[in-house]
DRENDO-1510 file (C-alpha; in Angstrom, 1 decimal, always signed):
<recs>
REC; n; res; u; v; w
REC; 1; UNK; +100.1; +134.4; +93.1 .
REC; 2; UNK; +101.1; +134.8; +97.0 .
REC; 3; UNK; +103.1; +132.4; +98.9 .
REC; 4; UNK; +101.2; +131.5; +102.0 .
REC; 5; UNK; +102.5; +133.2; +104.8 .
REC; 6; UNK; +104.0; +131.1; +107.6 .
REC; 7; UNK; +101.6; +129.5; +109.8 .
REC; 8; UNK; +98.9; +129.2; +107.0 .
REC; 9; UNK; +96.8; +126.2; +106.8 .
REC; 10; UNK; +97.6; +123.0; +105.5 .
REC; 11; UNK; +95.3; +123.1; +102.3 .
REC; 12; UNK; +96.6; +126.0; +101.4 .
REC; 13; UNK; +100.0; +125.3; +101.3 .
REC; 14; UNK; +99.2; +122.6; +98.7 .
REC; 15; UNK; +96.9; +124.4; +97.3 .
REC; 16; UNK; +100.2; +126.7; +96.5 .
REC; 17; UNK; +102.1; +123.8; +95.1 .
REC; 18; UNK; +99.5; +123.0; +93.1 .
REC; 19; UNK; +98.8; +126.5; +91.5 .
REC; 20; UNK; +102.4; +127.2; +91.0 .
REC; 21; UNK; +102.6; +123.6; +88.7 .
REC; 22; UNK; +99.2; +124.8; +86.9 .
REC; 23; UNK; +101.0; +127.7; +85.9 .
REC; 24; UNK; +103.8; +125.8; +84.5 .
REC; 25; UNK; +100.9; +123.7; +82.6 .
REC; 26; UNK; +98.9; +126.9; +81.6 .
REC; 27; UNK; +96.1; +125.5; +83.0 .
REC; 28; UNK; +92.9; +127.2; +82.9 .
REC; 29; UNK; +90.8; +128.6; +86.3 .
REC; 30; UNK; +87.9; +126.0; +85.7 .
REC; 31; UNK; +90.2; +123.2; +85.5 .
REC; 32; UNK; +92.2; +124.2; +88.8 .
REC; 33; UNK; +88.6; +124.1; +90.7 .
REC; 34; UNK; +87.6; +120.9; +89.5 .
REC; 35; UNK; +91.2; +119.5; +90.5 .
REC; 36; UNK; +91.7; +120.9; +93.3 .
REC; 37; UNK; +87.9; +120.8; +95.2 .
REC; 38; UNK; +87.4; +117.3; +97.0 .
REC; 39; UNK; +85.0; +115.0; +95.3 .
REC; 40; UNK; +83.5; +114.6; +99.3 .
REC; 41; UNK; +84.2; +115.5; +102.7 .
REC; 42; UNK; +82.4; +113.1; +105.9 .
REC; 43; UNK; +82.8; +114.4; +109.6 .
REC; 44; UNK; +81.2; +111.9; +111.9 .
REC; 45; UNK; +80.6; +111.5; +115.4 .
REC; 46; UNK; +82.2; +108.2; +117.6 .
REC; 47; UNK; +80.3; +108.1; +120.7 .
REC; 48; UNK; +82.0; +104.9; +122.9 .
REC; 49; UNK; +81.7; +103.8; +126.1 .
REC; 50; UNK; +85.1; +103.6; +127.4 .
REC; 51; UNK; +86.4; +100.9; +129.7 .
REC; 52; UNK; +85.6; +102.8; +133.3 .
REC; 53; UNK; +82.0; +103.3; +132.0 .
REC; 54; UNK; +82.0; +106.5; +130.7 .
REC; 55; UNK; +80.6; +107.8; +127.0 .
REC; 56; UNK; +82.8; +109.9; +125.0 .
REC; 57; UNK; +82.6; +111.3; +121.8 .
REC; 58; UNK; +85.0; +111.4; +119.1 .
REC; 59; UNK; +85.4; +113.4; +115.7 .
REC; 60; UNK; +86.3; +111.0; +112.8 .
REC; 61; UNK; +87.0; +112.5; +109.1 .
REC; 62; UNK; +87.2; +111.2; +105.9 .
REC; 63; UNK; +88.1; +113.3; +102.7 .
REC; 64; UNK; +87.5; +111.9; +99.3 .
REC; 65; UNK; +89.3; +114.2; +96.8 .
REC; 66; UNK; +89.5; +112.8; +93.3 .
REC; 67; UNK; +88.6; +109.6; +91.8 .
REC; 68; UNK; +89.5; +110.4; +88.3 .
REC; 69; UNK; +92.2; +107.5; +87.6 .
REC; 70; UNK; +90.8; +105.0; +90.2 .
REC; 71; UNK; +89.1; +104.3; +93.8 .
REC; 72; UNK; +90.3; +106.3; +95.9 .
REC; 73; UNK; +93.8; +105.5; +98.6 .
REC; 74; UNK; +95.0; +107.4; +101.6 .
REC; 75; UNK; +95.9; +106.5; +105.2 .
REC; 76; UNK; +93.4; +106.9; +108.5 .
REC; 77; UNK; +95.4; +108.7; +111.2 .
REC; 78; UNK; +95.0; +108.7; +115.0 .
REC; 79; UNK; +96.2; +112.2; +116.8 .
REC; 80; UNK; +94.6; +114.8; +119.1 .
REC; 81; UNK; +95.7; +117.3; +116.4 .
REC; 82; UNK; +93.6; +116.2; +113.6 .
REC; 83; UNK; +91.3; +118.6; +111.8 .
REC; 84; UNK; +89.5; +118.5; +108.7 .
REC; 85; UNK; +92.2; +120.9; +107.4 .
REC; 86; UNK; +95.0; +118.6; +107.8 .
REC; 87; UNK; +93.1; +115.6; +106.7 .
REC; 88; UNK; +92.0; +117.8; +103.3 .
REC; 89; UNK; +95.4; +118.7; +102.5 .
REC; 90; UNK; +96.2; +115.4; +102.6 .
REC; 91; UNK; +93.5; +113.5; +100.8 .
REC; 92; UNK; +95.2; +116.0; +97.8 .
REC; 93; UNK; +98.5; +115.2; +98.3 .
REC; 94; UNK; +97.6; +111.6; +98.1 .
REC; 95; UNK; +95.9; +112.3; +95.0 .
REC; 96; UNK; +99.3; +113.9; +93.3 .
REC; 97; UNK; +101.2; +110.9; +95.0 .
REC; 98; UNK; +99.5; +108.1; +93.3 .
REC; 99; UNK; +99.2; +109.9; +90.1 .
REC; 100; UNK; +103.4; +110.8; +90.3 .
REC; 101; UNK; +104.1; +107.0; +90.8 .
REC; 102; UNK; +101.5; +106.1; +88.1 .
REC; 103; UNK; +99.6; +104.0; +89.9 .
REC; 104; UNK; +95.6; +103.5; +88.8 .
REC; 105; UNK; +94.3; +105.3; +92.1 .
REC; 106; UNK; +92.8; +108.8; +93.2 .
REC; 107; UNK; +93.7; +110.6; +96.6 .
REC; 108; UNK; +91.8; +110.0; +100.1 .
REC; 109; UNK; +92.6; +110.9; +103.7 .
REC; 110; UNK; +90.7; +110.0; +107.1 .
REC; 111; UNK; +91.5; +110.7; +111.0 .
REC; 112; UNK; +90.2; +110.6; +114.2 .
REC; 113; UNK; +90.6; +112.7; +116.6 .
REC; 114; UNK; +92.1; +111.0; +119.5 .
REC; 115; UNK; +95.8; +110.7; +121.8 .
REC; 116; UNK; +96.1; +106.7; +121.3 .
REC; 117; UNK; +98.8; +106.4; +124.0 .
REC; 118; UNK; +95.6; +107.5; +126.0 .
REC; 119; UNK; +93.3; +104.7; +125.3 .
REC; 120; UNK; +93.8; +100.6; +125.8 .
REC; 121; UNK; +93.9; +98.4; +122.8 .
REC; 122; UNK; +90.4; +97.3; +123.6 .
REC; 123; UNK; +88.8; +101.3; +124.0 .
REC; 124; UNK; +90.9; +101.8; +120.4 .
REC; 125; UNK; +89.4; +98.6; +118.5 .
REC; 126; UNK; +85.9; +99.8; +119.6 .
REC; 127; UNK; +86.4; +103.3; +118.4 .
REC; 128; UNK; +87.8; +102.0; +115.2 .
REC; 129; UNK; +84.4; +99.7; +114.3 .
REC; 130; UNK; +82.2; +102.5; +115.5 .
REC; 131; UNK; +84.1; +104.5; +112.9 .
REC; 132; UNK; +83.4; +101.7; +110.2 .
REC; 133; UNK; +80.2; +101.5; +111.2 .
REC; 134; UNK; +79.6; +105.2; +110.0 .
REC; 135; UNK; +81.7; +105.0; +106.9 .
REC; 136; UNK; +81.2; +101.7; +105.6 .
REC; 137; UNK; +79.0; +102.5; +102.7 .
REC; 138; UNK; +81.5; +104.5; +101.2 .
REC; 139; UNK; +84.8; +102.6; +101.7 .
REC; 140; UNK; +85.5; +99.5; +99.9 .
REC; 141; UNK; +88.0; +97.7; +97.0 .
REC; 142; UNK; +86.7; +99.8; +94.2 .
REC; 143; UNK; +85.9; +102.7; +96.2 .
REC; 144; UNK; +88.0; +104.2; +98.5 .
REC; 145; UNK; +90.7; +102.0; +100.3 .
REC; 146; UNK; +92.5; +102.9; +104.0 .
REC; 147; UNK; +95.8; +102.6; +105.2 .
REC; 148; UNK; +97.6; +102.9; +108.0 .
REC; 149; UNK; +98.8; +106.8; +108.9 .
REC; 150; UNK; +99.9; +107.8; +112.7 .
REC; 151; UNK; +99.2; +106.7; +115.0 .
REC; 152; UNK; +97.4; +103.0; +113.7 .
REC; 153; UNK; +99.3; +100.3; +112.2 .
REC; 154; UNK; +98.4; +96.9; +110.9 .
REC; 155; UNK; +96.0; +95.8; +114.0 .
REC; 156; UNK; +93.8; +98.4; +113.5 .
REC; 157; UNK; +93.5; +97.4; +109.7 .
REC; 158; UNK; +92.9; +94.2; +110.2 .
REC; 159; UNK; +90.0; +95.5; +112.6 .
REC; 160; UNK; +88.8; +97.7; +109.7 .
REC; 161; UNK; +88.7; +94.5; +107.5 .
REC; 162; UNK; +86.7; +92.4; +109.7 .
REC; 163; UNK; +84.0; +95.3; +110.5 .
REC; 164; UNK; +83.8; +96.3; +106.8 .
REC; 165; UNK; +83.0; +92.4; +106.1 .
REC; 166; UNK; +80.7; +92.2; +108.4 .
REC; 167; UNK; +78.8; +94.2; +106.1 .
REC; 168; UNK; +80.1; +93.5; +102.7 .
REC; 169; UNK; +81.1; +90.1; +102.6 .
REC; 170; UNK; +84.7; +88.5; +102.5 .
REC; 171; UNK; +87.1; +90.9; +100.3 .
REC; 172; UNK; +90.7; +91.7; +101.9 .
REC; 173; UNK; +91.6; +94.3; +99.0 .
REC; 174; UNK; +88.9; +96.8; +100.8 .
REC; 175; UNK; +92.1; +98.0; +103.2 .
REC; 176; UNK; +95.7; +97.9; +103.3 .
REC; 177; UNK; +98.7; +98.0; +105.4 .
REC; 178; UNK; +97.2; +94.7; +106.7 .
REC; 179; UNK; +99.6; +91.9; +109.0 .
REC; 180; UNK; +100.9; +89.4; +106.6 .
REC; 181; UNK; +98.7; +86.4; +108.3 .
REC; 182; UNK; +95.9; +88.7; +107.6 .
REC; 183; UNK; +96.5; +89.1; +103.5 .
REC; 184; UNK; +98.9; +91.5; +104.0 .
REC; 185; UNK; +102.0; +92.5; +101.5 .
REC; 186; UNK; +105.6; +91.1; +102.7 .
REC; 187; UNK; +107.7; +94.4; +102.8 .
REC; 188; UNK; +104.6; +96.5; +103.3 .
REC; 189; UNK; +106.4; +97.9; +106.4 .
REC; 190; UNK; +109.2; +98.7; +105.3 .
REC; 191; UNK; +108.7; +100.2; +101.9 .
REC; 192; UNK; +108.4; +103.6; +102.9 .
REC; 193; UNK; +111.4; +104.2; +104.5 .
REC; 194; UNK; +113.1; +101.6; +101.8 .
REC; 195; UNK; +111.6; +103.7; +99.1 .
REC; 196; UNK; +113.4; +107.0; +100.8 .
REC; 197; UNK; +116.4; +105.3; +100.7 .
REC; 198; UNK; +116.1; +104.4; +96.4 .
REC; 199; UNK; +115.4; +107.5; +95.9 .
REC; 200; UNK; +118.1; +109.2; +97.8 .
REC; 201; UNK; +120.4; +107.1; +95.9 .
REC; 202; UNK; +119.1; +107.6; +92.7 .
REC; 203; UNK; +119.0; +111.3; +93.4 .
REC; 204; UNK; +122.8; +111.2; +94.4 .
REC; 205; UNK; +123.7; +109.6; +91.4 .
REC; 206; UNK; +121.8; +112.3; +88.8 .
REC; 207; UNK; +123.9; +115.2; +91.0 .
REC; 208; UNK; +127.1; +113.1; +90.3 .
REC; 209; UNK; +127.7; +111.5; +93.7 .
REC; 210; UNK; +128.1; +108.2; +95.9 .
REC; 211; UNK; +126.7; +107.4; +99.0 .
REC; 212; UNK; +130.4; +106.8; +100.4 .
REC; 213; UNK; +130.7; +110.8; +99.6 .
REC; 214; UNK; +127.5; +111.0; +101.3 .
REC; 215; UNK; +127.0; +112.5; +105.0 .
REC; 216; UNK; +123.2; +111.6; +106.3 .
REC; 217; UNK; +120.9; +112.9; +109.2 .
REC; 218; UNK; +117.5; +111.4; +109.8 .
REC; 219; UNK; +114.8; +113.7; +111.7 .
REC; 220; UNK; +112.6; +110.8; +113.2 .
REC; 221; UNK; +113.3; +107.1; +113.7 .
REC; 222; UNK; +110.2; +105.6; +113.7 .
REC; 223; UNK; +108.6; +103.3; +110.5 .
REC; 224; UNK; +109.6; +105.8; +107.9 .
REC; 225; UNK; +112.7; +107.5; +109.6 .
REC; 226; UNK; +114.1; +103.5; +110.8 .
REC; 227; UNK; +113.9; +101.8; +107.6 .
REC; 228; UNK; +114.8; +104.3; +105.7 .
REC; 229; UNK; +118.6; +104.1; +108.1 .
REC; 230; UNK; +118.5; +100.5; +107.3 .
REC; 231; UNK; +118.7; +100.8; +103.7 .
REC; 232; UNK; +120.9; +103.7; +103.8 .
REC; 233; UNK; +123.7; +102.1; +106.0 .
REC; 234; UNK; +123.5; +98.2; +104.0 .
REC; 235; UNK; +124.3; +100.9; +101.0 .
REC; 236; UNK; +127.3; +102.4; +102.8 .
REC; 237; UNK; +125.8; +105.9; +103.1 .
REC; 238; UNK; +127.3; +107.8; +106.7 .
REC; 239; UNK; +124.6; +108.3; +108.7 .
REC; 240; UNK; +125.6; +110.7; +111.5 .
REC; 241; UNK; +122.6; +111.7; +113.3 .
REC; 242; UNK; +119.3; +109.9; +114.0 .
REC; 243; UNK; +116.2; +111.5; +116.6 .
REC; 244; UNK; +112.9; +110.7; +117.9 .
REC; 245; UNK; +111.0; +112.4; +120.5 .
REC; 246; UNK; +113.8; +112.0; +123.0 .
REC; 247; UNK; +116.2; +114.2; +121.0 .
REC; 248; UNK; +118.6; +113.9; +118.6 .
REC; 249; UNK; +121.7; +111.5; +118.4 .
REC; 250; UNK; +124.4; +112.7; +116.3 .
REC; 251; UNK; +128.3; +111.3; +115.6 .
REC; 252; UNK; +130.6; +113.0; +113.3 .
REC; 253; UNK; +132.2; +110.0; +112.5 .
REC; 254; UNK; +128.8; +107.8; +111.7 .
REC; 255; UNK; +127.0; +106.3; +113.9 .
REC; 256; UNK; +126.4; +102.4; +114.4 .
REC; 257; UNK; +123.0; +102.0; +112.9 .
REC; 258; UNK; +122.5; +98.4; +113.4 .
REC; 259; UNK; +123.2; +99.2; +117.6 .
REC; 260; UNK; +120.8; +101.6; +117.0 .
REC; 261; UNK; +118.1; +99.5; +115.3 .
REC; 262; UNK; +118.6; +97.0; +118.2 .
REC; 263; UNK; +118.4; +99.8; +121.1 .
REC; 264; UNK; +115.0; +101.3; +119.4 .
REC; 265; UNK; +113.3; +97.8; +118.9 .
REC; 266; UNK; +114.1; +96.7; +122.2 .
REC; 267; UNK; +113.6; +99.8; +123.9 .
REC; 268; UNK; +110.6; +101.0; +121.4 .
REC; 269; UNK; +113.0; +104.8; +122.0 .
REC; 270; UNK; +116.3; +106.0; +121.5 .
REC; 271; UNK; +115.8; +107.4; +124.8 .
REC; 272; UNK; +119.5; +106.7; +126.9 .
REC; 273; UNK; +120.9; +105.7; +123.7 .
REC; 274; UNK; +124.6; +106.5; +124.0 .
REC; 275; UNK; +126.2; +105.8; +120.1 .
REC; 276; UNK; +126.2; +109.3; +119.9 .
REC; 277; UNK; +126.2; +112.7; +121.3 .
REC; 278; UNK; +122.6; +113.8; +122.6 .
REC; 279; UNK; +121.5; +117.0; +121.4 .
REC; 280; UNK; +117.5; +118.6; +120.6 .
REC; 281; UNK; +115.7; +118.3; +117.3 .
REC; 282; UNK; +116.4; +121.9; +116.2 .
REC; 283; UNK; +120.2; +121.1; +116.7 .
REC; 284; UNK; +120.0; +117.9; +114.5 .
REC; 285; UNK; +118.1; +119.8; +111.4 .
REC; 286; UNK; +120.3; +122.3; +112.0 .
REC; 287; UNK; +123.5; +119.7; +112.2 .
REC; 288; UNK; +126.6; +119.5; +109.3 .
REC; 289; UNK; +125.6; +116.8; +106.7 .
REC; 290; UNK; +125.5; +116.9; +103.3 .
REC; 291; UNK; +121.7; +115.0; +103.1 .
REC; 292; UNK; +118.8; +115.6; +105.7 .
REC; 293; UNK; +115.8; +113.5; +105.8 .
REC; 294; UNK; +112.7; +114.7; +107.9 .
REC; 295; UNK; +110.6; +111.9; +108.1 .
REC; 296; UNK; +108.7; +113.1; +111.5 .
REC; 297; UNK; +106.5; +116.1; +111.7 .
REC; 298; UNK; +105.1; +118.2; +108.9 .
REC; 299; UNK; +106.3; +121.8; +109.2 .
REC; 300; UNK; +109.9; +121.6; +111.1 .
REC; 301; UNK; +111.5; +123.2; +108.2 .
REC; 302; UNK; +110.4; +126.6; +108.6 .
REC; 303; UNK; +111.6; +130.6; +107.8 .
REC; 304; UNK; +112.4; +130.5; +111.6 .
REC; 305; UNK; +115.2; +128.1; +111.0 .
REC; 306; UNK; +115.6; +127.7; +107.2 .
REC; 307; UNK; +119.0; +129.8; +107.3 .
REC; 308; UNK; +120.5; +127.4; +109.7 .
REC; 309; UNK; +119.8; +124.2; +107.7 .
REC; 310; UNK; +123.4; +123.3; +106.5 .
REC; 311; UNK; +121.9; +120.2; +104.0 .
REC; 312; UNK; +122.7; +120.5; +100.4 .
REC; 313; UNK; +120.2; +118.3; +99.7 .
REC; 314; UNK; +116.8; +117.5; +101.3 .
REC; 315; UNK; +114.4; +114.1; +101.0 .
REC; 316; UNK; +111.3; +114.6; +102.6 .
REC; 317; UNK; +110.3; +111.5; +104.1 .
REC; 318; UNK; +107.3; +112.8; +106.2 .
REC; 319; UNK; +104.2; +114.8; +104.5 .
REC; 320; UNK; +104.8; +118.6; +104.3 .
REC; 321; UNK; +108.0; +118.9; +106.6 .
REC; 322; UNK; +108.8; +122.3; +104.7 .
REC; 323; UNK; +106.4; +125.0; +104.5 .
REC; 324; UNK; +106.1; +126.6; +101.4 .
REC; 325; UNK; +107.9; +130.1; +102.1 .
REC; 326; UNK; +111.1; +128.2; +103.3 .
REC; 327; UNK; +110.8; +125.6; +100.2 .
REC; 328; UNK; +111.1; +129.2; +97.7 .
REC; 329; UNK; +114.5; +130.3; +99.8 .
REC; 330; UNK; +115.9; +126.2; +100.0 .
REC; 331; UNK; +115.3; +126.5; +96.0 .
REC; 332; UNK; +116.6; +130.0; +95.4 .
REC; 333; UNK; +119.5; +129.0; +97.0 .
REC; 334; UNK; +120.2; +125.8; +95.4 .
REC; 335; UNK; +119.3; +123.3; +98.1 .
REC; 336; UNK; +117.8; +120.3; +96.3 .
REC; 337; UNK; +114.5; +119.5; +97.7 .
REC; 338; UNK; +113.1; +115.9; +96.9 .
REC; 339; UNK; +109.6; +116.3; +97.7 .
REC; 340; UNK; +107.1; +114.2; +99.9 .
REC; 341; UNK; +104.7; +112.9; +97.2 .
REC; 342; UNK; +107.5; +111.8; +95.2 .
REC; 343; UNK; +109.6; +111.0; +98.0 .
REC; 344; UNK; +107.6; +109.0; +100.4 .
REC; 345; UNK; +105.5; +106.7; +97.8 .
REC; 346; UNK; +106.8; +103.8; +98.3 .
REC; 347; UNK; +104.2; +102.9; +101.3 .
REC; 348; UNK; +101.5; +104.2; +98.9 .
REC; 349; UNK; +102.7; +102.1; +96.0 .
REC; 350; UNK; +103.3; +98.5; +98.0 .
REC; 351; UNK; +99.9; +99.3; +99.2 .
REC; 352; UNK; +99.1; +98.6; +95.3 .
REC; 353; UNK; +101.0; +95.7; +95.6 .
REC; 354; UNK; +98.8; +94.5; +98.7 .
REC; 355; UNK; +95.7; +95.3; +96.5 .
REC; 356; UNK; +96.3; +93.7; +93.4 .
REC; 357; UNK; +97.4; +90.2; +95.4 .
REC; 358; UNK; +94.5; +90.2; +97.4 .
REC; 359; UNK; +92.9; +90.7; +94.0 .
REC; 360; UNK; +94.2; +87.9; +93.0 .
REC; 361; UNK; +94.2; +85.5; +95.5 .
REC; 362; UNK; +98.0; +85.3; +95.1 .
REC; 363; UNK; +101.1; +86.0; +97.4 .
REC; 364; UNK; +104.5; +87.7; +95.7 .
REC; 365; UNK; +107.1; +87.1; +97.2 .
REC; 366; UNK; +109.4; +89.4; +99.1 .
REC; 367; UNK; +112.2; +90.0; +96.3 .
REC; 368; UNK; +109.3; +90.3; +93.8 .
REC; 369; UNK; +107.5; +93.2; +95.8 .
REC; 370; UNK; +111.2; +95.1; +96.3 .
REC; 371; UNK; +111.8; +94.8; +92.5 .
REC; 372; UNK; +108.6; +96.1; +91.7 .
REC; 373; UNK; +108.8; +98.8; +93.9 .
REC; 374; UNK; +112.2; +99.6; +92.5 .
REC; 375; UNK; +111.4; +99.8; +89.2 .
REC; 376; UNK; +108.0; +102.0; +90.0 .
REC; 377; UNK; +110.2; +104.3; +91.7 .
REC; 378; UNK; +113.4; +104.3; +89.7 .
REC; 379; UNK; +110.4; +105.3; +86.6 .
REC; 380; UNK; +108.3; +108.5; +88.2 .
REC; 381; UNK; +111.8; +110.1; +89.5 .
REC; 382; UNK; +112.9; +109.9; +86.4 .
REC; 383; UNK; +110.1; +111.0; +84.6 .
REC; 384; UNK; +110.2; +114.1; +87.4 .
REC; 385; UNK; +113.8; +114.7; +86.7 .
REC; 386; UNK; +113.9; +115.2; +83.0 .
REC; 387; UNK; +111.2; +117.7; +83.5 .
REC; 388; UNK; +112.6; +119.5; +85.7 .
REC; 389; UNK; +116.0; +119.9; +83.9 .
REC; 390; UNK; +113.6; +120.8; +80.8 .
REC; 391; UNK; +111.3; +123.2; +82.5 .
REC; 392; UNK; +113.9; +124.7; +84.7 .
REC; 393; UNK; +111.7; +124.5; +87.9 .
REC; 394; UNK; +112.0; +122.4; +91.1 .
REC; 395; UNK; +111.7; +118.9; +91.6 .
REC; 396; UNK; +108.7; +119.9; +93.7 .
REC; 397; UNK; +107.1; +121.7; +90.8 .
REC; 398; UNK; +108.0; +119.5; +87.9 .
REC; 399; UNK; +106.2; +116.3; +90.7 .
REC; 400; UNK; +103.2; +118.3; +90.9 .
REC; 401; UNK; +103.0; +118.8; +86.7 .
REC; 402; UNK; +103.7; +115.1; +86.3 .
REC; 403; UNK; +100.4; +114.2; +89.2 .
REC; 404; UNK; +98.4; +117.0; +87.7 .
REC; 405; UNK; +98.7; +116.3; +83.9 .
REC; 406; UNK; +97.8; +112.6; +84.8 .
REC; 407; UNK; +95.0; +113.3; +86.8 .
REC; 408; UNK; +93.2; +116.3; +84.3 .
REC; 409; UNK; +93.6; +113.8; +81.4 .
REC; 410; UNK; +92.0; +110.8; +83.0 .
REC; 411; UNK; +89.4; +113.5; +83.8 .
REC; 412; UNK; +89.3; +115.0; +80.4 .
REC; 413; UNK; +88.9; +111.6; +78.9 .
REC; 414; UNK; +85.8; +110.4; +81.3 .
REC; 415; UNK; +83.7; +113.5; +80.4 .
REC; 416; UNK; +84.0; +115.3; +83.8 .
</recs>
C-alpha cells in the first residue's frame, strides 16, 4: 500500500490510516468499501440577499458517512477553504472518533463555504437558516446531529435549533454545542482543549513522566489551543510557547498563562502580547520542548519541516495537523504521536453529554460532566494503549483498529 504523497487530498490521507489499521485487522476488501464509502454526500446551493441588496450564492455540504452504531455527529464549519474533500475526510474521521471513545454515534461532517469575518451577524444567521432550510429533512436527534466546527460557535447553533423547530417541533437534542440558556452542556466549551490536557497527562504517566518534567508548546490559542493551556498550567506542566495568527510567543523559562488568558480574552489576539519573545509559527513547531500540541490548522506538520520538530512527543489537538508521510518518519524515529480522533474527543464526547440531558430533560452539573468525561477518556486511551504495546504499531494505528473493529461489528450485527 503507498503512503500518499505530500499534498494529497484530505480523504485520502485517512483513507491511509484507515487501510494501514485494516491490515492490522486482516480485514477483507469488501468490508474496507463498505467502511470506508459515505452512507451520503448533499451539496446545496445558499442563495441570500445580503445586507447592501445584493444576491449571492453559497456552497453548503453535508457528508453522512456511517450510521452503523448510532445517528450520525460531526461539526458544521464556516471557511472560504471548504470543499467537499475536506468535509468527506472528516465526516470519517468523526466516524473513528466516536467509535474510539465508545460513544453510541456514527461520523458526519458539514461546511459552508464562506470568510465569516466577511459577513455581519445578521447576513451569517440568514445564510445559516437558508442552509437548514435545505437540509432539514435529514438532520435531526436520531438522525444526524451538528456541532459547532470553525468558524461557528454556540449562536449559530442555537440558530440551527430554532429553524430545525420550525419544522419539526420542540426537541433541543437535534444539535449541539448550544449556549447553556439555550439547553446547552456546562463545560461544553471547554472540553476539548480540557480533554487535550487528560490525555497528555495520562500519556506522560504511561511513558514514566510528570508534568513538572514536562516542557509544553501550544500551536494555536484559540477554543481548543486556550483551554487546553488552562488545564495544563492548573496541573503544573511548563508551558513555554503559545501562537495564534499573530505569531508565536515563546519563554524558555514558562510563560505566564493566566496573563495570557487575560490578554487574549480581552484583546480576542495575542497580538502585542509581551510575556514572551515573538517569533513565526514555523519557529514555534520548530521550538525546544519536550511536548507539542498543534491544535490550529490541519497539515502544519509536514516532510518540509518534520526534521526540525524537536518534540518527543506530539498531541494533536486540531484534525489532521500531520500528514501522513511525516507521521511514518515521527514514528520511525520514536516520536510519540497521540493522534486527533483520540486526542481531540473530548468536544465530541460532551456533545453526548449535551444529547443525552436534553434527552432527558435534565441538567448535570459541571463536576458531573468533567468526571464523566474523565473517565470516557481515561477508558479509550487505555484501551488504545494496551493495543498498541500488544500489536507493536502506533498509537495512530492501534486508535484506528479500536474505531474500526467497533464500527464493522455494529455493522456485521445489523445485517449490512
Amino acid at each position: 500500500m503507498n503512503n500518499p504523497s505530500h499534498g494529497a487530498c484530505a480523504f485520502e490521507t485517512v483513507k491511509y490510516y484507515f487501510n494501514t489499521a485494516a491490515d492490522q485487522l486482516k480485514l477483507e476488501e469488501s468490508a474496507r468499501k463498505l467502511l470506508m464509502l459515505p452512507k451520503r454526500e448533499i451539496t446545496v446551493e445558499v442563495p441570500v440577499e445580503l445586507d447592501d441588496g445584493t444576491l449571492e450564492t453559497f456552497v453548503g455540504f453535508r457528508v453522512q458517512h456511517n450510521n452503523a452504531r448510532g445517528p450520525m455527529k460531526g461539526g458544521l464549519r464556516y471557511h472560504h477553504e471548504v470543499d467537499l474533500d475536506e468535509v468527506r475526510a472528516l465526516a470519517s474521521l468523526m466516524t473513528w472518533k466516536t467509535a474510539v471513545v465508545n460513544i453510541p454515534y456514527g461520523g458526519a461532517k458539514g461546511g459552508i463555504c464562506l470568510s465569516p469575518r466577511k459577513h455581519s451577524q445578521k447576513e451569517l444567521q440568514r445564510i445559516t437558516r437558508k442552509f437548514v432550510d435545505q437540509i432539514h429533512e435529514i438532520i435531526g436527534p436520531d438522525k444526524d446531529i451538528p456541532a459547532p466546527d470553525m468558524g461557528t460557535n454556540s449562536k449559530t447553533m442555537s440558530w440551527i435549533r430554532n429553524q430545525w423547530e420550525k419544522y419539526n417541533g420542540f426537541n433541543p437534542a437535534c444539535i449541539t454545542g448550544k449556549p447553556v440558556e439555550d439547553y446547552g452542556a456546562k463545560g461544553r466549551e471547554e472540553a476539548t482543549g480540557r480533554g487535550v490536557g487528560i490525555l497528555s497527562y495520562k500519556l506522560l504517566k504511561r511513558l514514566g513522566t510528570t508534568p513538572q518534567e514536562t516542557s509544553v508548546v501550544i500551536q494555536g490559542f484559540g477554543n481548543v489551543g486556550s483551554h487546553a493551556a488552562k488545564y495544563m498550567h492548573e496541573s503544573e506542566f511548563k508551558i513555554k510557547g503559545i501562537s495564534d495568527i499573530s505569531g508565536g510567543y515563546y519563554a524558555e523559562e514558562g510563560l505566564d498563562i493566566p496573563a495570557a488568558l487575560h490578554y487574549y480574552l480581552a484583546k480576542g489576539s495575542l497580538e502585542g502580547f509581551t510575556g514572551g519573545k515573538h517569533i513565526s509559527n514555523e519557529e514555534l513547531l520548530a521550538a525546544e520542548c519536550d511536548l507539542l500540541i498543534p491544535a490550529a490548522l490541519g497539515n502544519v506538520i509536514t516532510m518540509a519541516n518534520v526534521d526540525d520538530i524537536k518534540a518527543k512527543y506530539i498531541v494533536e489537538g486540531a484534525n489532521g495537523p500531520i500528514d501522513s508521510e511525516a507521521d511514518a518518519k515521527l514514528f520511525e524515529r520514536g516520536t510519540v504521536v497521540l493522534p486527533d480522533i483520540l486526542a481531540n474527543a473530548g468536544g465530541v464526547t460532551v456533545s453526548y453529554f449535551e444529547w443525552v440531558q436534553n434527552r432527558q430533560y435534565y441538567h448535570w452539573s459541571l463536576d458531573r460532566v468533567r468526571q464523566e468525561l474523565d473517565a470516557i477518556l481515561s477508558t479509550a486511551f487505555e484501551e488504545v494503549w494496551q493495543l498498541s504495546q500488544t500489536n507493536n504499531v502506533s498509537l495512530r494505528t492501534a486508535a484506528f483498529m479500536v474505531a474500526i473493529d467497533r464500527v464493522w461489528k455494529s455493522a456485521q450485527l445489523a445485517g449490512f
